[in-house]
N, CA, C and O atoms as CSV, one atom per row, in Angstrom:
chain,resi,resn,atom,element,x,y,z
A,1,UNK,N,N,0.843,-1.181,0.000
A,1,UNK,CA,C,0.000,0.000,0.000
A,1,UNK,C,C,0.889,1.246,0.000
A,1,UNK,O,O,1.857,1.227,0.761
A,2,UNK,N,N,0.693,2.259,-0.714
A,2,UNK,CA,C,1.063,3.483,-0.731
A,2,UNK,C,C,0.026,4.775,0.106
A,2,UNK,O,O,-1.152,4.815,0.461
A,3,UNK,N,N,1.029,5.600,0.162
A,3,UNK,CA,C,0.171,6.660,1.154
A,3,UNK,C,C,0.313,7.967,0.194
A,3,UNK,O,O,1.339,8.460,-0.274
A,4,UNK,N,N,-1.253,8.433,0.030
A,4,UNK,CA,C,-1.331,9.636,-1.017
A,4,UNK,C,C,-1.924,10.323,-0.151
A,4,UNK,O,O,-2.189,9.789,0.926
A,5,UNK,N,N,-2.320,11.807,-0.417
A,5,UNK,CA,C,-3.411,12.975,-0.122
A,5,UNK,C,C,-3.735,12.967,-1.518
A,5,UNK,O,O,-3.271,13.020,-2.657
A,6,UNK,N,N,-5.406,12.816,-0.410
A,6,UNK,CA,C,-6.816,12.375,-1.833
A,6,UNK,C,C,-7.562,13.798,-1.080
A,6,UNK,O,O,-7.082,14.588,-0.267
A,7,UNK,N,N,-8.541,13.761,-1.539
A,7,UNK,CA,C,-9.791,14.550,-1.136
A,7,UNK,C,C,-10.835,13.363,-1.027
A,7,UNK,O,O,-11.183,12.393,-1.700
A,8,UNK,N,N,-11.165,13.996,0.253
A,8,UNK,CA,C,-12.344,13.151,0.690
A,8,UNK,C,C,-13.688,14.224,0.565
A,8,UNK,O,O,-13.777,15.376,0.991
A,9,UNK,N,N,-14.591,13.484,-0.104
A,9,UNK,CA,C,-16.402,13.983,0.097
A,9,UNK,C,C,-16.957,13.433,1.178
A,9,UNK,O,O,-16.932,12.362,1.785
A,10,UNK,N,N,-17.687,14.937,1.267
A,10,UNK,CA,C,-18.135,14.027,2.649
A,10,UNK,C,C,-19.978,14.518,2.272
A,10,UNK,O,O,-20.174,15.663,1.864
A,11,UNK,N,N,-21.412,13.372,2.492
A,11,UNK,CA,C,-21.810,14.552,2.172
A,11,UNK,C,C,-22.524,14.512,0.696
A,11,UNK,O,O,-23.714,14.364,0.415
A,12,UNK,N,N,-21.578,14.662,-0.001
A,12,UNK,CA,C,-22.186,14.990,-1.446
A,12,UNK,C,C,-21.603,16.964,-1.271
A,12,UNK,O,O,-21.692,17.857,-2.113
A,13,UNK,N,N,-21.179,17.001,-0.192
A,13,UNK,CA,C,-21.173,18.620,-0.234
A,13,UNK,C,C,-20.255,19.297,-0.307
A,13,UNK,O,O,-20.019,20.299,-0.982
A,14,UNK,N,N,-19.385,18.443,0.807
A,14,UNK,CA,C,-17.590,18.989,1.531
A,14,UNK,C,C,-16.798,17.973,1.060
A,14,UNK,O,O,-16.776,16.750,1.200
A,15,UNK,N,N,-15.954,19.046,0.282
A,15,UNK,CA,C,-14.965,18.419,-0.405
A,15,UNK,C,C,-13.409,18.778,0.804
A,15,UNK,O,O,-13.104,19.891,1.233
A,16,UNK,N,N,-12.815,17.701,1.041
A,16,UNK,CA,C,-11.938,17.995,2.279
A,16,UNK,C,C,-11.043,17.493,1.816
A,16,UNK,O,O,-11.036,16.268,1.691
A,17,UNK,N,N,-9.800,18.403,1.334
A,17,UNK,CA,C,-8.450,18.311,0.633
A,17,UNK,C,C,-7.131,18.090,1.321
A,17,UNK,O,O,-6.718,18.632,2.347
A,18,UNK,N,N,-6.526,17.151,0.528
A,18,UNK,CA,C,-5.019,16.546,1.158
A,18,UNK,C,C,-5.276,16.274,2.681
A,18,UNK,O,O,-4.802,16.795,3.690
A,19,UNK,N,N,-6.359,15.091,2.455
A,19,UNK,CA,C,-6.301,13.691,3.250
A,19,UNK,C,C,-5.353,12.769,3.259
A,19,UNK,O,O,-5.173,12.110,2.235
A,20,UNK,N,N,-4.518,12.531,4.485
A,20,UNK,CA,C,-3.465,11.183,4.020
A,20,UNK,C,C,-4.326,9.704,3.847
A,20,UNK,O,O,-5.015,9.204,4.736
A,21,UNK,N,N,-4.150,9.238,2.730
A,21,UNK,CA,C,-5.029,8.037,2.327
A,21,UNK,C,C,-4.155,6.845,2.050
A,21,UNK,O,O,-3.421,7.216,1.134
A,22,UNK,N,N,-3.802,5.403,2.417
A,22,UNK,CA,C,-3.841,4.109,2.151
A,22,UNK,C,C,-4.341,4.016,1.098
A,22,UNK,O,O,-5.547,4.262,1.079
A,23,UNK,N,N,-3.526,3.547,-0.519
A,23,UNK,CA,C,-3.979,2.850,-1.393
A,23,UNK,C,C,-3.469,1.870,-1.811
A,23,UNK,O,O,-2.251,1.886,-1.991
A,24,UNK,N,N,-4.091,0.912,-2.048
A,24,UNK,CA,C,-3.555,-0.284,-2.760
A,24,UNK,C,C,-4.171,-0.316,-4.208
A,24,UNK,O,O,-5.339,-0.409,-4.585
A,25,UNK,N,N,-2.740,-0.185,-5.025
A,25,UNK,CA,C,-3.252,-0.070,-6.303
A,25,UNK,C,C,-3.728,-1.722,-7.474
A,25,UNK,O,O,-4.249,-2.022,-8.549
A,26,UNK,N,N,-2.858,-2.512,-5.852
A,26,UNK,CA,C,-3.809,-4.274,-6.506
A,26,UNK,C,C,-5.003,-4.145,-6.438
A,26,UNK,O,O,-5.603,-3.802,-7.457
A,27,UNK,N,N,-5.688,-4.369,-5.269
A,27,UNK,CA,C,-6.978,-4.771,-4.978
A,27,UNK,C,C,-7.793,-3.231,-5.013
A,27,UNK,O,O,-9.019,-3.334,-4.983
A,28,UNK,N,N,-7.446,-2.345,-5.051
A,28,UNK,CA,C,-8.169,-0.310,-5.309
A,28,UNK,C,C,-9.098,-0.114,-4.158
A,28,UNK,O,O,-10.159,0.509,-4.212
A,29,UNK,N,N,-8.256,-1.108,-2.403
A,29,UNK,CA,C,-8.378,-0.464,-1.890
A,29,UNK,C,C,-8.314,0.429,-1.343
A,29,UNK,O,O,-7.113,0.672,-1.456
A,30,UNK,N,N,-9.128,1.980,-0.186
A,30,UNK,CA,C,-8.690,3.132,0.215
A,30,UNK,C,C,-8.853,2.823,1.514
A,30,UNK,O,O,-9.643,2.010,1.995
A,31,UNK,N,N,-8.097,3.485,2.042
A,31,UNK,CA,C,-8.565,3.974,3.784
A,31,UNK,C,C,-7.867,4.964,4.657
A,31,UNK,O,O,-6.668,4.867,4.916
A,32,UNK,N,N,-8.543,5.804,5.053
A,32,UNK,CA,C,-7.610,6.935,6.215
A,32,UNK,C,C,-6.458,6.667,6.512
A,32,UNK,O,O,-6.393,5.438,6.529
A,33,UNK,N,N,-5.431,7.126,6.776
A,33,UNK,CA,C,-4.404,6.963,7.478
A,33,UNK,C,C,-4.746,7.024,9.135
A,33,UNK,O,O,-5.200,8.095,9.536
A,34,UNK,N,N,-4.544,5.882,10.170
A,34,UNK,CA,C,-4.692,5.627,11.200
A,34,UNK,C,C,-4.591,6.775,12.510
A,34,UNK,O,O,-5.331,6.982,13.473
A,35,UNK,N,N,-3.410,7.353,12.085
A,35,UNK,CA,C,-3.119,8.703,12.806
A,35,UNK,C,C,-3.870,9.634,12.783
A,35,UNK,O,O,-4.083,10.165,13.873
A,36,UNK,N,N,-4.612,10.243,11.480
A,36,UNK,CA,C,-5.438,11.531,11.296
A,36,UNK,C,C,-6.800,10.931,11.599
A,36,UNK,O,O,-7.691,11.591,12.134
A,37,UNK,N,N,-6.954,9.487,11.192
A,37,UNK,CA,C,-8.671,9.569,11.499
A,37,UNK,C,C,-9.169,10.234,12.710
A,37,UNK,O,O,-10.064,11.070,12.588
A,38,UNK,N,N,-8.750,9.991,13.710
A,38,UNK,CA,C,-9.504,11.136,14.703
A,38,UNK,C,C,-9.532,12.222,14.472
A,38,UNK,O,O,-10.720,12.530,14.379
A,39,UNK,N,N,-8.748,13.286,14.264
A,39,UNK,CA,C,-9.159,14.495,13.254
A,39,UNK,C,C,-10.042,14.558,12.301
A,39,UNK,O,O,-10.860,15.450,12.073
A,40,UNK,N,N,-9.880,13.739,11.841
A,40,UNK,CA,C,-11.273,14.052,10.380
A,40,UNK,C,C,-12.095,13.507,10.955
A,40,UNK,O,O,-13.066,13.879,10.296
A,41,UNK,N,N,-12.661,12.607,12.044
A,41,UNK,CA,C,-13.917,12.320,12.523
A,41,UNK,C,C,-14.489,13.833,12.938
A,41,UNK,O,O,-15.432,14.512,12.531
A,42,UNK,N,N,-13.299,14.056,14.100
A,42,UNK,CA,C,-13.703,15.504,14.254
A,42,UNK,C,C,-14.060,16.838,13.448
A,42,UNK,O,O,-14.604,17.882,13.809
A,43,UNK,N,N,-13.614,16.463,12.373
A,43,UNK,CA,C,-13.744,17.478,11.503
A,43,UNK,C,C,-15.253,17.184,10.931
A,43,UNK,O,O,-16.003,18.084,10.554
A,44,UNK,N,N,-15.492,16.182,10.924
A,44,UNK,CA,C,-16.813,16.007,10.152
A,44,UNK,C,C,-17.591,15.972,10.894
A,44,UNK,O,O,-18.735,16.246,10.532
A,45,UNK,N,N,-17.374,15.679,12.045
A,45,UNK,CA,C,-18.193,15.925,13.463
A,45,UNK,C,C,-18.756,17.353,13.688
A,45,UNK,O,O,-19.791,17.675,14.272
A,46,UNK,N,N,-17.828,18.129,13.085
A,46,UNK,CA,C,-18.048,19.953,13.544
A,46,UNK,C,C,-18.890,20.274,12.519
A,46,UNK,O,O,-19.307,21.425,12.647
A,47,UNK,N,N,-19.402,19.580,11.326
A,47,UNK,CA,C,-19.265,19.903,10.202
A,47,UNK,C,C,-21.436,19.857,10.311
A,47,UNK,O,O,-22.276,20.698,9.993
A,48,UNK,N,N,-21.576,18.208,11.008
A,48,UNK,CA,C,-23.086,18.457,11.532
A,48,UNK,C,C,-23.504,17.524,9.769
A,48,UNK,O,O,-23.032,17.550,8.632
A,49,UNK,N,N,-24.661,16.784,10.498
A,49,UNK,CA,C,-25.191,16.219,9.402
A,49,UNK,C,C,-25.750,16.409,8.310
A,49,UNK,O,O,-26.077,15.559,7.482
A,50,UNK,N,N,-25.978,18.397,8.234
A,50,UNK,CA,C,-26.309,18.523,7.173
A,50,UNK,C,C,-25.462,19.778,6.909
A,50,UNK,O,O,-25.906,20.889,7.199
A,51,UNK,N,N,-24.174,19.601,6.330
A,51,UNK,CA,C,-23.379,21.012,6.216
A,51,UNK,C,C,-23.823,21.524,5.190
A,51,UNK,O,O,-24.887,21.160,4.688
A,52,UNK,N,N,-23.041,22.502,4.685
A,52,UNK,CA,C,-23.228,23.454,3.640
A,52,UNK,C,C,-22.376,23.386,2.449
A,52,UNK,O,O,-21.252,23.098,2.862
A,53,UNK,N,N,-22.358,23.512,1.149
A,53,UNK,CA,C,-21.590,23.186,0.405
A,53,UNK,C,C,-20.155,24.007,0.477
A,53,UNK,O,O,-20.069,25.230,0.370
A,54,UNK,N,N,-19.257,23.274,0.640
A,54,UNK,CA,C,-17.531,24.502,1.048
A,54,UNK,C,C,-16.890,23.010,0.808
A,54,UNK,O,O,-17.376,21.883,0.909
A,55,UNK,N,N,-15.510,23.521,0.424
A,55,UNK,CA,C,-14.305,23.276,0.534
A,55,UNK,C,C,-13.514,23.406,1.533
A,55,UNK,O,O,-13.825,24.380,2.219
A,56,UNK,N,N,-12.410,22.706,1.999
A,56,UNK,CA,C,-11.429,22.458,3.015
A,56,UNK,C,C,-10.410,21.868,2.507
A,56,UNK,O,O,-10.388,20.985,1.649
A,57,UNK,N,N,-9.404,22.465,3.155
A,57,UNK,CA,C,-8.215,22.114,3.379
A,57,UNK,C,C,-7.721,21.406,4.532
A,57,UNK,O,O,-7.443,22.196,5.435
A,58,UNK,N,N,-7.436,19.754,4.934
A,58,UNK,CA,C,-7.437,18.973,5.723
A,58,UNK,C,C,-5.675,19.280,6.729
A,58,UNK,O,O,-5.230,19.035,7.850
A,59,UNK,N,N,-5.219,19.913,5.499
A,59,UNK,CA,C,-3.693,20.017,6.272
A,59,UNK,C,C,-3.864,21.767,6.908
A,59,UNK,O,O,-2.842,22.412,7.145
A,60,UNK,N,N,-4.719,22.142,7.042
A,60,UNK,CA,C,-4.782,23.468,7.396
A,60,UNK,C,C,-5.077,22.957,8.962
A,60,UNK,O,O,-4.727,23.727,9.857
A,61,UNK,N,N,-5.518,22.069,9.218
A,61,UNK,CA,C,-6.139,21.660,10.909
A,61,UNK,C,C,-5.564,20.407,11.405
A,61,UNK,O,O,-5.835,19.972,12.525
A,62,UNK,N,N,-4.465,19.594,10.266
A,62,UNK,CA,C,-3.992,18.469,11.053
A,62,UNK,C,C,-2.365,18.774,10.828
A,62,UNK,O,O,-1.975,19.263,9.768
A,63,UNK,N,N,-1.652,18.516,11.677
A,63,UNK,CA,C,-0.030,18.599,11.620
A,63,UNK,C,C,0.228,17.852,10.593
A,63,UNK,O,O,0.698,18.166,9.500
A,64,UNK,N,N,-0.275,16.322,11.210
A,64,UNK,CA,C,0.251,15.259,10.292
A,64,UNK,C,C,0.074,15.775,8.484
A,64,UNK,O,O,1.037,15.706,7.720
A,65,UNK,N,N,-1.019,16.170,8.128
A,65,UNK,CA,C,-1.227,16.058,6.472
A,65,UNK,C,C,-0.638,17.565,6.145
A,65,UNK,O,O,-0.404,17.923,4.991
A,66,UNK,N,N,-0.443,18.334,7.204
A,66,UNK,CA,C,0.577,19.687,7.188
A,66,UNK,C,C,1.960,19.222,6.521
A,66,UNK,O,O,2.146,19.286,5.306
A,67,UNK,N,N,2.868,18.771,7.392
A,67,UNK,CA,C,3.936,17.972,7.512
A,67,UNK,C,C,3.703,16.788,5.898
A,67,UNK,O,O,4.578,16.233,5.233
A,68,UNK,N,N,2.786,16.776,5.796
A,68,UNK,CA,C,3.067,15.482,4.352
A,68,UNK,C,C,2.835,16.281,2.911
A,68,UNK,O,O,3.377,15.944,1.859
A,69,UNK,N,N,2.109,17.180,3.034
A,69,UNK,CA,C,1.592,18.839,2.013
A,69,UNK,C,C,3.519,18.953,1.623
A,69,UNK,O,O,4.073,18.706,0.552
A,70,UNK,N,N,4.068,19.358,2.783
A,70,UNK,CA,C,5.145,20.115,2.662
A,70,UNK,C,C,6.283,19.336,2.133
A,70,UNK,O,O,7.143,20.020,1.580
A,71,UNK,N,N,6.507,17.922,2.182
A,71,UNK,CA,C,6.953,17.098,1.935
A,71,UNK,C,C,7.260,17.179,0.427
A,71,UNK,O,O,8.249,17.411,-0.268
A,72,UNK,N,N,5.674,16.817,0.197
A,72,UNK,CA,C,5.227,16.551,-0.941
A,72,UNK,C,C,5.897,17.992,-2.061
A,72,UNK,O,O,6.583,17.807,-3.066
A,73,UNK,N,N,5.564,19.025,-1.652
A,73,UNK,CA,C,5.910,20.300,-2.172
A,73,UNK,C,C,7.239,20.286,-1.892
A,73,UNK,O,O,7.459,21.325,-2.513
A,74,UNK,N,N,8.279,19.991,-1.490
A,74,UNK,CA,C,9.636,20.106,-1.237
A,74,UNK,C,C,10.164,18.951,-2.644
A,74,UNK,O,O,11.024,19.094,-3.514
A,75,UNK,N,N,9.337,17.986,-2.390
A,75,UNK,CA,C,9.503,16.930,-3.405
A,75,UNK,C,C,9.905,17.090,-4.935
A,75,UNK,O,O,10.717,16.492,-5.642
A,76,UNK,N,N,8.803,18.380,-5.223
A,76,UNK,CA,C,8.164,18.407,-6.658
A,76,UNK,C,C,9.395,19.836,-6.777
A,76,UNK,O,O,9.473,20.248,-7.934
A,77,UNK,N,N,10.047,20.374,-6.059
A,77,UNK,CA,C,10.896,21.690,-6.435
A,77,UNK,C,C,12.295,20.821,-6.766
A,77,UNK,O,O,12.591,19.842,-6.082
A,78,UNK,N,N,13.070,21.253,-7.817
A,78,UNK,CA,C,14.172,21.422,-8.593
A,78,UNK,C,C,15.312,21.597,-7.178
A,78,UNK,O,O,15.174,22.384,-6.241
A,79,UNK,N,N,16.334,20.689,-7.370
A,79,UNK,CA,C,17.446,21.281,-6.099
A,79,UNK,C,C,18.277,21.822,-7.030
A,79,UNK,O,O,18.408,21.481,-8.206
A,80,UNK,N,N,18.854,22.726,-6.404
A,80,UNK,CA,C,20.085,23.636,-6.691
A,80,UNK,C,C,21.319,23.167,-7.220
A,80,UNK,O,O,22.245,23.954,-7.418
């Protein structure tokens, strides 16, 4: 399994960006990364069963997908 930031729907409404996600590209399974799921429970918890249509940014409120954003962006820049 590999570990990406996906966007998760939540909803049909809230689109919640650079989620750390578990994929397996054999079998196309997904699943949270173990560490943040309590955050994004919480997040969707605040969010109430019938939110409003918006966008989010998941690494704006979790360290962890902060820290993997930046990674990722350090990744994709040209070294000197």
């Amino acid at each position: 399994m590999s570990i990406r930031l996906r966007t998760v729907i939540y909803q049909n409404k809230v689109e919640i960006g650079n989620v750390p996600i578990f994929s397996c590209d054999t079998c196309n399974r997904s699943e949270v990364f173990a560490e943040v799921k309590p955050e994004l429970t919480g997040l969707i918890g605040k969010l109430g069963s019938k939110p409003e249509k918006q966008s989010l940014q998941f690494d704006d409120v979790c360290e962890v997908a902060h820290l993997m954003v930046k990674v990722t962006e350090k990744k994709g820049q040209p070294t000197p």
